[in-house]
Each structure stands twice: as structure tokens, then as C-alpha cells.
C-alpha positions in Angstrom: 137.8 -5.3 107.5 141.0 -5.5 109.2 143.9 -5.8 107.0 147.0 -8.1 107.9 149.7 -5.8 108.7 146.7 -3.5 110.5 146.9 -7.0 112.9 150.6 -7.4 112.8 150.8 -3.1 114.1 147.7 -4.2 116.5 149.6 -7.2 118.0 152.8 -5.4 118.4 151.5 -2.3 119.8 149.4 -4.0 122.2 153.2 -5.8 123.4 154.4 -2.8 123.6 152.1 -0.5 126.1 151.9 -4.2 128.0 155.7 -3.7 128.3 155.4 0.3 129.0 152.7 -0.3 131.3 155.1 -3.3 133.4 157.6 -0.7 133.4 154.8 2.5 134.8 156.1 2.2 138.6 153.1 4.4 139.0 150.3 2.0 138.1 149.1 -0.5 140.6 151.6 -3.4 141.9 148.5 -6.0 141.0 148.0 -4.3 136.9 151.5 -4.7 136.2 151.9 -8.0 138.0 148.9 -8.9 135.1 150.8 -7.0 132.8 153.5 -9.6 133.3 151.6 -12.3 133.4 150.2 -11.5 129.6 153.8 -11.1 128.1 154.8 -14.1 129.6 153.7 -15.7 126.6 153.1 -12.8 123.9 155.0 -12.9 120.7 157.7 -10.8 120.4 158.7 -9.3 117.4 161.4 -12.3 116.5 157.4 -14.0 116.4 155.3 -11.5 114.4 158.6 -11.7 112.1 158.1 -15.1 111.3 153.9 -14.9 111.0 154.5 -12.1 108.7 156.3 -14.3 106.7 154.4 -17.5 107.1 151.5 -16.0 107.1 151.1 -13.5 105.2 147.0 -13.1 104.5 147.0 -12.7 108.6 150.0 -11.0 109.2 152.0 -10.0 105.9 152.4 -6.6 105.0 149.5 -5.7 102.3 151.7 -5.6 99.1 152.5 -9.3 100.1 149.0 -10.4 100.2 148.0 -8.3 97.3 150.4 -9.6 94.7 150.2 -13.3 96.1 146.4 -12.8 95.5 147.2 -11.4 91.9 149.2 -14.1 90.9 146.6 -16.4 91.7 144.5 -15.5 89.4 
């Protein structure tokens, strides 16, 4: 089971090697044309910021989710 900031790291990571490989003059003019083309509308981290907080059983940090969950009960 994937846990919500596992998702958050998994969403962000993936923006960044898409930025690092756009950047990677030595990788084919056609991947990091694509490369582009997929952060055109990634979220950044201003985004994952406000998920986190929003939504925090998707992309919270674990201690948010866990003690929300507690106090539901």
C-alpha cells in the first residue's frame, strides 16, 4: 500500500528527473522536447504544497493522516 507522502515524494521526484532530464543536452532533441511537454502541466511544488494540505489521506505527510484518523475514532 502506498502511503500519502510516499505519493507526494513519488510525484515530486518524477518533476524533478522530468526537469533534469529537459535540462540533459545529451539526451535526444525529441525525449526532452516530451520531457517538456509533460511539465507543461505538472504540479510544482507551490501544488503538492497545497494537496498536502488539502489532502492529506493522498498527499499529507503520515503523522497528518495518522492522527486525523485517530481522532476520528
Amino acid at each position: 500500500m502506498t502511503m500519502p507522502d510516499e505519493r507526494r515524494h513519488a510525484v515530486n521526484r518524477t518533476r524533478e528527473f522530468l526537469v533534469e532530464l529537459l535540462r540533459d543536452e545529451s539526451a535526444p532533441k525529441k525525449v526532452r522536447e516530451e520531457a517538456s511537454g509533460c511539465l507543461r502541466h505538472y504540479p510544482g511544488q507551490y501544488y503538492m504544497d497545497l494537496a498536502k494540505e488539502q489532502a492529506p489521506e493522498i498527499f499529507g505527510d503520515w503523522d497528518d493522516f495518522y492522527v486525523k484518523e485517530e481522532n476520528n475514532e
